[in-house]
C-alpha positions as CSV (number, residue, x, y, z in Angstrom):
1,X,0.0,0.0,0.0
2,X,1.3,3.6,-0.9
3,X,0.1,6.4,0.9
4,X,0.9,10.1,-0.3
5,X,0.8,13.9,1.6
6,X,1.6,16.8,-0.6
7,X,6.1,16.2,0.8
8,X,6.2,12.3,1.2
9,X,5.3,8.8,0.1
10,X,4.7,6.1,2.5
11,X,5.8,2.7,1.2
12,X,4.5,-0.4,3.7
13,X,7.0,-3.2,3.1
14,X,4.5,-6.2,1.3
15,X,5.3,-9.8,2.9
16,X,9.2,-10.3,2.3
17,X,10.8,-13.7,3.1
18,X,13.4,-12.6,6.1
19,X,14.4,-9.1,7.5
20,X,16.7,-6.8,4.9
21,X,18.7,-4.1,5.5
22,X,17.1,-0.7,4.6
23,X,19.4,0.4,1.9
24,X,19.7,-3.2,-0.4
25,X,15.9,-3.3,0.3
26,X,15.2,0.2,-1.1
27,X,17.9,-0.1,-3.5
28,X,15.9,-3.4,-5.1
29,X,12.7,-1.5,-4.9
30,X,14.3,1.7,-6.4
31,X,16.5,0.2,-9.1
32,X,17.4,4.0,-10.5
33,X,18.2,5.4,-7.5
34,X,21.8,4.3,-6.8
35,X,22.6,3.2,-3.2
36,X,24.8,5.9,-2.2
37,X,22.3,8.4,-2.7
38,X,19.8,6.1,-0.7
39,X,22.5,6.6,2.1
40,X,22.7,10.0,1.2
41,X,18.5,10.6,2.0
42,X,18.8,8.2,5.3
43,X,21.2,10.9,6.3
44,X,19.6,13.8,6.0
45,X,16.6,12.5,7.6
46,X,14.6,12.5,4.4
47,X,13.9,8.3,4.7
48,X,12.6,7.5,7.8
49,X,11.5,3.6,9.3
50,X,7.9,3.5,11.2
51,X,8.5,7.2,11.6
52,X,12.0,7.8,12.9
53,X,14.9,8.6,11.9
54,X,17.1,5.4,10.8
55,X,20.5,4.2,9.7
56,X,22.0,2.5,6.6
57,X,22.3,-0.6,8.1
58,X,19.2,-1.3,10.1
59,X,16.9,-4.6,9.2
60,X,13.3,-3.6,8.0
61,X,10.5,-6.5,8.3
62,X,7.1,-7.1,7.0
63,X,4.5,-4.6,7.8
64,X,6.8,-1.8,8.5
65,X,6.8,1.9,7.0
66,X,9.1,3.8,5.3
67,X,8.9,7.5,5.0
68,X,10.4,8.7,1.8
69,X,10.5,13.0,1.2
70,X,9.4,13.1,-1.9
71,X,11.0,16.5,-3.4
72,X,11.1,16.5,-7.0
73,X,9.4,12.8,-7.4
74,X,6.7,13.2,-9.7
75,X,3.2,12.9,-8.2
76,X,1.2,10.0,-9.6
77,X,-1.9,12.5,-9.6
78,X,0.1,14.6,-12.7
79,X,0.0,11.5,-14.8
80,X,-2.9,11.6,-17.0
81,X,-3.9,8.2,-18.3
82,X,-3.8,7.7,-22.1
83,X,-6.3,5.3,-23.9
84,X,-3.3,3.7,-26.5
85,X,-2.6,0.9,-27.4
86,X,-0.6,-2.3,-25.8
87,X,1.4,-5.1,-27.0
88,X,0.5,-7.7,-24.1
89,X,3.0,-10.1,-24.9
90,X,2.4,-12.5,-21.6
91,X,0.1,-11.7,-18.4
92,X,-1.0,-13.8,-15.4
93,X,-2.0,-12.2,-12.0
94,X,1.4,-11.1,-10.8
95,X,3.0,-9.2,-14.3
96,X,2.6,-8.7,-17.3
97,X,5.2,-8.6,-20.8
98,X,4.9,-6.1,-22.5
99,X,6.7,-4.9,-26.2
100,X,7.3,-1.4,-25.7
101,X,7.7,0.3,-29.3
102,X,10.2,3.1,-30.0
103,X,9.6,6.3,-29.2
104,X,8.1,6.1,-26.3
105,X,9.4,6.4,-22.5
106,X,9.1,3.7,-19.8
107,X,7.9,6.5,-17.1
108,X,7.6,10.0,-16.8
109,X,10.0,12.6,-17.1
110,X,11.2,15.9,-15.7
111,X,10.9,17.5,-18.9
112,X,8.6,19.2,-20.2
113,X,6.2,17.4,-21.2
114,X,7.0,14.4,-19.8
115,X,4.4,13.3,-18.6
116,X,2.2,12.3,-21.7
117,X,2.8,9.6,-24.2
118,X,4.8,7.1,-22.0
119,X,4.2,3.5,-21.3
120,X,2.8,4.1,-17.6
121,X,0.2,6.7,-19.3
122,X,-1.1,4.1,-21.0
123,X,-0.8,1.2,-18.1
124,X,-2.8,3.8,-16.0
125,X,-5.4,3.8,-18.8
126,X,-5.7,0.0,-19.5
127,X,-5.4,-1.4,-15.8
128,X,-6.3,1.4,-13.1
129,X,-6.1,0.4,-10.0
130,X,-4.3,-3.1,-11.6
131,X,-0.7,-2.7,-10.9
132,X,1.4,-2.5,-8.2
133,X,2.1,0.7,-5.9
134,X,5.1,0.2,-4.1
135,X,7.8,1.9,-5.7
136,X,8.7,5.3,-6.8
137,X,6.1,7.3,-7.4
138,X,5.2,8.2,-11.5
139,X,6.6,4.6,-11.9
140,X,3.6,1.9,-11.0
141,X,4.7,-1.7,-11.4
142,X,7.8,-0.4,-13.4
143,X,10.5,-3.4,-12.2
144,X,12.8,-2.1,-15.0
145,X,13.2,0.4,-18.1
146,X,14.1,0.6,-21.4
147,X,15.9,4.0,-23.9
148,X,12.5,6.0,-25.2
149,X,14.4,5.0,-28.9
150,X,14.7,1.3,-27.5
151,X,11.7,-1.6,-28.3
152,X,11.6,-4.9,-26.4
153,X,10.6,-6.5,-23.4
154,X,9.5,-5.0,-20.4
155,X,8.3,-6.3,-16.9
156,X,5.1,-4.6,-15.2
157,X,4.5,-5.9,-11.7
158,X,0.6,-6.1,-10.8
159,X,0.9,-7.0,-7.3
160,X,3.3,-5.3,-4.4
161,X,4.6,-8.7,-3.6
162,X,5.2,-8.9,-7.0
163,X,7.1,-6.3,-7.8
164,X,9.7,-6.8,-5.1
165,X,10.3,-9.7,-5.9
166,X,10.8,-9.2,-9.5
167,X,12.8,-6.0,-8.6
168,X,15.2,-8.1,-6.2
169,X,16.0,-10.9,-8.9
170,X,16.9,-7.9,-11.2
171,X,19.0,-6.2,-8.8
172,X,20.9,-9.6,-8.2
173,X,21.4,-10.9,-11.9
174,X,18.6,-13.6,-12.0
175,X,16.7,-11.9,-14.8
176,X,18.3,-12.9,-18.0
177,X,17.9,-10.1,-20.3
178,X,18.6,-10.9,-24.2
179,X,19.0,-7.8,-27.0
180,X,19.5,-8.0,-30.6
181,X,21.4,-4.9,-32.0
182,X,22.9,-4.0,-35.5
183,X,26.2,-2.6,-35.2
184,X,28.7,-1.0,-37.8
185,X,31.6,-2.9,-38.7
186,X,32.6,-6.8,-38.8
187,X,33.8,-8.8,-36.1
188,X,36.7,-11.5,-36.6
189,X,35.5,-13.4,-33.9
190,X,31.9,-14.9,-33.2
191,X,31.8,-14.4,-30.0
192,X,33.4,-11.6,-27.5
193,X,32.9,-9.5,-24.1
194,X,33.5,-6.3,-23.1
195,X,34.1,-5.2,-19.7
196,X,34.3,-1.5,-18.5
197,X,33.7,1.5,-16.1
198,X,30.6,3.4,-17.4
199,X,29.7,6.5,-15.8
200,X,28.3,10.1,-16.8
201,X,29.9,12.1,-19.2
202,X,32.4,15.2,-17.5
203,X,31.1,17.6,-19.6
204,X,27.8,16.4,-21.5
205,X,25.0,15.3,-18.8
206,X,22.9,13.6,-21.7
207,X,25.9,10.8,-22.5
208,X,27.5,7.9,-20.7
209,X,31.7,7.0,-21.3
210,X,34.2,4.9,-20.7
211,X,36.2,7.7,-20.5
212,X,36.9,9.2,-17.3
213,X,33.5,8.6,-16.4
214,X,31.5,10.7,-13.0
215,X,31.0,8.0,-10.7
216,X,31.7,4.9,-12.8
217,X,30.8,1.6,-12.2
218,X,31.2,-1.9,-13.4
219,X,30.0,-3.1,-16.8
220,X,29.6,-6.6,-18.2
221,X,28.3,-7.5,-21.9
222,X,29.0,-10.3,-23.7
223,X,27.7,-10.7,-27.4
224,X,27.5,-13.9,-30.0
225,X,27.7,-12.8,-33.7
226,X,24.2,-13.9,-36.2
227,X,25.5,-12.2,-39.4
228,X,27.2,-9.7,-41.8
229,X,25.4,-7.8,-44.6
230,X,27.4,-6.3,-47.8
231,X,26.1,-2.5,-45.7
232,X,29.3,-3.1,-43.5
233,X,26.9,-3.6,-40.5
234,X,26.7,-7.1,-38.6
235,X,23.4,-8.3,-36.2
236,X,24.8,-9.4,-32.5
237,X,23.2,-10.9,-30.6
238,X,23.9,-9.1,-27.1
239,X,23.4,-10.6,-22.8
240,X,23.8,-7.7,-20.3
241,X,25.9,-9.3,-17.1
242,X,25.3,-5.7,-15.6
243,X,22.5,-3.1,-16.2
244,X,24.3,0.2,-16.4
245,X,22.5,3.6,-18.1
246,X,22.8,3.2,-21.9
247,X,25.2,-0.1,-21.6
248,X,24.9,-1.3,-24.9
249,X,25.0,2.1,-26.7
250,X,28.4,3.1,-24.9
251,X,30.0,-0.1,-24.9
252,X,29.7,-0.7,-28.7
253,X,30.9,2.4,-29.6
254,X,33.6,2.4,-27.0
255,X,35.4,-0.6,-29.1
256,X,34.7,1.2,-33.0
257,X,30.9,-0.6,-33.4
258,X,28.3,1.3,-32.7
259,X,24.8,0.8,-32.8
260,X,23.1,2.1,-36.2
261,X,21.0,5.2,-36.3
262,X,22.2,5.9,-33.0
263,X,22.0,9.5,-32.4
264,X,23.9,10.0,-29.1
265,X,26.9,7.6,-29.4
266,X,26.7,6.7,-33.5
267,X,28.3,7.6,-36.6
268,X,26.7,10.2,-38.1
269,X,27.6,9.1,-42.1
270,X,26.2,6.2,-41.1
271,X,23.0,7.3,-39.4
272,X,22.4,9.3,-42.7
273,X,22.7,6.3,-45.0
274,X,20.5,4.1,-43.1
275,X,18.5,7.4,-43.0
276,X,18.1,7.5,-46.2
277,X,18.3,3.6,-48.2
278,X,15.8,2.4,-44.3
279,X,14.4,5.3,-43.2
280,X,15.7,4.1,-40.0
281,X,14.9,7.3,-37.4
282,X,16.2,5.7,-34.1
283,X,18.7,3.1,-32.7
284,X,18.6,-0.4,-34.3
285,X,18.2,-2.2,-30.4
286,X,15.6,-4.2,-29.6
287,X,15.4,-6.1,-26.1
288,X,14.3,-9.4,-27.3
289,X,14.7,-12.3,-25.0
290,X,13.9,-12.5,-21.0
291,X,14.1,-15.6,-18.8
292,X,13.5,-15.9,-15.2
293,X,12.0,-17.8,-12.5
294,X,9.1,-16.9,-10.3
295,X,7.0,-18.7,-7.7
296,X,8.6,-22.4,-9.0
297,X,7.9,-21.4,-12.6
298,X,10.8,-20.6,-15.5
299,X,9.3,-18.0,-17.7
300,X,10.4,-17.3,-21.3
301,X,9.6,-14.8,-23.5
302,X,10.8,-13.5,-27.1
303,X,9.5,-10.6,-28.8
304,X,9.1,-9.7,-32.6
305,X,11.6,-7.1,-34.4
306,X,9.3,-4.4,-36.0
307,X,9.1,-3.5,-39.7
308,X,11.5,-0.6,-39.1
309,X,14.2,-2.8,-37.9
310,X,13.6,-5.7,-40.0
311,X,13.8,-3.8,-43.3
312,X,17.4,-3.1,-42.8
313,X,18.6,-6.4,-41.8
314,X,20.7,-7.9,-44.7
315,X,19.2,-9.9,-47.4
316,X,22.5,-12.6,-46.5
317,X,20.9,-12.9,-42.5
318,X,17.8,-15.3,-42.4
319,X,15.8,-14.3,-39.4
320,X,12.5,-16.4,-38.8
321,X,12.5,-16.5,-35.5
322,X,12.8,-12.8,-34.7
323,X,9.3,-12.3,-36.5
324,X,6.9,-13.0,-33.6
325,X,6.6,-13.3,-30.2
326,X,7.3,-16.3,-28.1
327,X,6.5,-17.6,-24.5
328,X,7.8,-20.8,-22.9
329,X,6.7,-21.7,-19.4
330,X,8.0,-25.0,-17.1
């Protein structure tokens, strides 16, 4: 249950299996809020447990309250909902899959502006009440996000319960996330990883680098080759190990490869030729593939490329099975 005043948000902790420390719990539940800024808010009193002020490393339990200041979190009563359209991939009572298309944020932003034409606009339309509460507010039943110019996959949690647990076996790697990206270039090998310290751009608050990054940390992709075209592009196949802000984007071009129509991190000759023979308008990356367990069950799920993506695949790369949605349950 979430409770809000006009300068907080009240988040009950839902039925969890043993006691967790404050900050790994809210740092599960708030995947984009990194965990030294959680410490950062216990500090300054602006998180509180069943009212008082708390520390870092305390245990919260089932049934109590945290106090979260909200500041410049978006209220969920500025969220208009949108009547559009959905691409249910998989639902059951606990989540649903859905294939978010391009163009279109996961959640509200603080733009201008921002809070219109995003997936939770038109969650908020479709299910109502139907999703799960917990969480930062503007973001019901959000367990992760995609890039507004990235399609794929996405997990909605329906239930509370649901939703930390989903969140949790995000944070700790047990979410298998698969992408399919065209790249520039040819690779000798068919296989390869790339490992790295991503954080923000010095000067440019928009990018992510390699390069002496603000605040870095850790990155981990590995990628299995599917096929070159005569374009000079070649279709990876791509597994995030980590899930760092614009990973696949910055990594790619980081080793000469960038992803194709890429605005922010691509070649711009080659943005304009796949502009022009495609009319390719965004980044060719597509989140295809995720597998998990939940509740004794192994979920999973493939999603379809779109038209925009599939008309610039090479003639030479046969892709059948990247034409339609696919769920698998044991």
């Amino acid at each position: 249950m979430l409770e809000k005043s006009s300068n907080k948000e009240e988040i009950i902790v839902p039925e969890i299996p043993a006691p967790e420390r404050i900050d790994r719990y809210l740092q599960a539940r708030l995947p984009d809020i990194s965990r030294s800024q959680i410490h950062a808010l216990i500090r300054e009193n602006s998180i509180l447990l069943n009212g008082k002020s708390t520390k870092k490393s305390v245990f919260v339990d089932t049934g109590d309250t945290i106090f979260i200041a909200q500041k410049s979190i978006r209220s969920m009563s500025d969220i208009p909902a949108e009547n559009r359209d959905l691409d249910i991939v998989y639902e059951n009572d606990s989540f649903i899959v859905v294939n978010k298309p391009a163009r279109m944020n996961t959640h509200p932003t603080p733009q201008r502006g921002g809070n219109v034409w995003t997936l939770v606009n038109a969650l908020l339309s479709k299910y109502e009440t139907g999703l799960a509460e917990t969480g930062q507010s503007g973001r019901p039943g959000i367990v992760h996000r995609l890039d507004r110019d990235t399609s794929g996959l996405i997990l909605i949690a329906k239930a509370d319960s649901a939703l930390y647990r989903l969140q949790r076996l995000m944070h700790d790697r047990k979410i298998e996330k698969t992408y399919l990206a065209l790249v520039t270039g040819d690779f000798r090998e068919k296989t390869g990883y790339i490992e790295s310290y991503i954080g923000r751009h010095p000067s440019d608050r928009r990018c992510m680098t390699t390069v002496d990054p603000i605040s870095p940390r850790l990155a981990k992709t590995a990628f299995e080759v599917i096929g070159s075209g005569y374009d000079d592009t070649t279709l990876i196949r791509v597994s995030l190990l980590t899930g760092r802000t614009h990973q696949i984007r910055v990594h790619f071009a980081s080793i000469g490869h960038p992803v194709a129509g890429d605005a922010l991190y691509g070649d711009e000759s080659t943005n304009r030729q796949f502009s022009k023979a495609y009319r390719l308008s965004r980044q060719w990356l597509h989140a295809y593939a995720l597998s998990f367990e939940f509740l004794w069950k192994r979920y999973r799920f493939s999603c379809a490329l779109d038209p925009e993506l599939l008309a610039c695949i090479p003639e030479t790369i046969h892709v059948p099975e990247y034409c339609s949605h696919s769920v698998l349950i044991d």
